[in-house]
N, C-alpha and C positions, 0 to 999 in steps of 0.2 A: 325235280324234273326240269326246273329251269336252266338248270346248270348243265343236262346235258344237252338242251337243244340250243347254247351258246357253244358250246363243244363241236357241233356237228355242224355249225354257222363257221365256225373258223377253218375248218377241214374244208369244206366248200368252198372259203375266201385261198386258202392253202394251193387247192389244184387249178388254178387257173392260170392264165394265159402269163401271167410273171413270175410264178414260180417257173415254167419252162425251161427256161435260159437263163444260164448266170453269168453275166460278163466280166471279164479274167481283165482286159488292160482294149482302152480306146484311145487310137492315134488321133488328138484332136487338133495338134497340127497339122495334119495333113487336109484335115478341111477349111483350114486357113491358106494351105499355099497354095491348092488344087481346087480346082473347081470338078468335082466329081460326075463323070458323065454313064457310068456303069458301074453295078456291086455284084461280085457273082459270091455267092456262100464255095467253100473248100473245105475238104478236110484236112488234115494233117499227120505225118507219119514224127509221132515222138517214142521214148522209150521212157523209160515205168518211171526213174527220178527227174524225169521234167515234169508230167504228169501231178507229180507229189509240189513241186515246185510251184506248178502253175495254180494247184491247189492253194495254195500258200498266199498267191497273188504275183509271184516274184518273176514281175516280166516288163522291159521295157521295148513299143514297138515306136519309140520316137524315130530312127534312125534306119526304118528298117525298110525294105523293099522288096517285091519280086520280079523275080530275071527268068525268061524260057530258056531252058538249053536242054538241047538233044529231045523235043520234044515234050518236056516234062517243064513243071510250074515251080518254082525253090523259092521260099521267103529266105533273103539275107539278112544278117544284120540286128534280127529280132532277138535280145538277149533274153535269155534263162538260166536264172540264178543257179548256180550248182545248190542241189537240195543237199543240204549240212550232214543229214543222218547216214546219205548213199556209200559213204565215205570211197573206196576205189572204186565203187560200181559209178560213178559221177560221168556228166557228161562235159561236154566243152561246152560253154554259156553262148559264146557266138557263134556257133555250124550252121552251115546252110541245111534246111528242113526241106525234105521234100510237100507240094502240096499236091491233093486229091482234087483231079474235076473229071468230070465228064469228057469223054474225048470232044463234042459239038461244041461244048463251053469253052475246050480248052484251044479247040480251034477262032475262034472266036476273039477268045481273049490272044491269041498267036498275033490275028492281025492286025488289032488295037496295039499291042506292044512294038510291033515294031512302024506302026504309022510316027512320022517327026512329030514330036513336040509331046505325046500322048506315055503314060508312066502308068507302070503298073505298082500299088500300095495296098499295104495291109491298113484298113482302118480299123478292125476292130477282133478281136478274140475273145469268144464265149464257149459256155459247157455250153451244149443243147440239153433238152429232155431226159435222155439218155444217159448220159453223164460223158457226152464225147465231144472230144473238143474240136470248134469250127475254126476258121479263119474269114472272114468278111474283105474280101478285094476288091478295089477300088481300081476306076479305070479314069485315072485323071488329067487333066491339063494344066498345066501353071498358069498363074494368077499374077500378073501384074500391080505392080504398086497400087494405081488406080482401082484397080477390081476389089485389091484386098480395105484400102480405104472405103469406096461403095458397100462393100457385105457388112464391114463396121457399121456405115453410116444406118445401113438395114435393119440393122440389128439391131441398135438401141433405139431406133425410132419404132421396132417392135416390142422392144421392152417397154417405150416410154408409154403406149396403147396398151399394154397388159395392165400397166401398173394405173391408170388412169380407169380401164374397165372397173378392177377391182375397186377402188375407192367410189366408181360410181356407183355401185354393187351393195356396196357395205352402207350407204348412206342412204 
């Protein structure tokens, strides 16, 4: 009996809040060269061997951005590996994707994009729930030599307080 109500603990630990979402690839550049002032969640319109690809993991969004035109929201730049098995059904690794929002969001995100200095970036791509895949858009600023030294200097004076809790912790 022991052994199934350990069974029924992991299924429990199983459907929660992490299991949700699986993340495919995070631009962690871009939260070093941007100071991020807006994320709006998107969908994304792919076809069946990216999909299988993205499954794979096989995506880089180092380099990658998005541009409005004619209305509509397009990640550039974000590569996907041609899936091996697709063989001529394959797609091009670097096309412009179209992405999914909301017309209020997309308006929105319209006049952040074209405000000076303000960029639109993918930071991050996950499965949701569901098994469908998001895009996490970033509404950012560049970051100045100085800014980017201050967020270091932040950072490990954050880390140096974590690692000092714990040792307090432990003793």
């Amino acid at each position: 009996m022991a052994s199934k109500k350990s069974k029924s603990k992991k299924k429990a630990k199983a459907s929660g809040p992490a299991s949700q979402s699986k993340t495919i690839s995070e631009n962690r550049k871009a939260k070093h060269r941007f100071e991020i002032l807006q994320q709006v969640e998107c969908g994304i319109v792919l076809i069946g061997p990216e999909v299988k690809s993205l499954r794979d993991g096989n995506i880089s969004l180092n380099e990658a951005y998005v541009r409005v035109e004619k209305g509509e929201l397009w990640l550039v730049g974000a590569d996907i590996a041609e899936y091996r098995q697709a063989s001529f059904w394959n797609h091009k690794p670097k096309r412009s994707r179209k992405l999914l929002v909301h017309k209020k969001e997309l308006d929105k995100l319209k006049d952040k994009a074209f405000t000076k200095g303000l960029t639109l970036i993918p930071l991050r791509m996950y499965f949701n729930g569901r098994g469908i895949v998001k895009v996490v858009v970033g509404v950012g600023r560049g970051k100045n030599v100085h800014d980017k030294r201050e967020s270091k200097k932040n950072a490990d004076a954050r880390r140096e307080i974590d690692r000092q809790m714990k040792s307090a912790n432990r003793g």
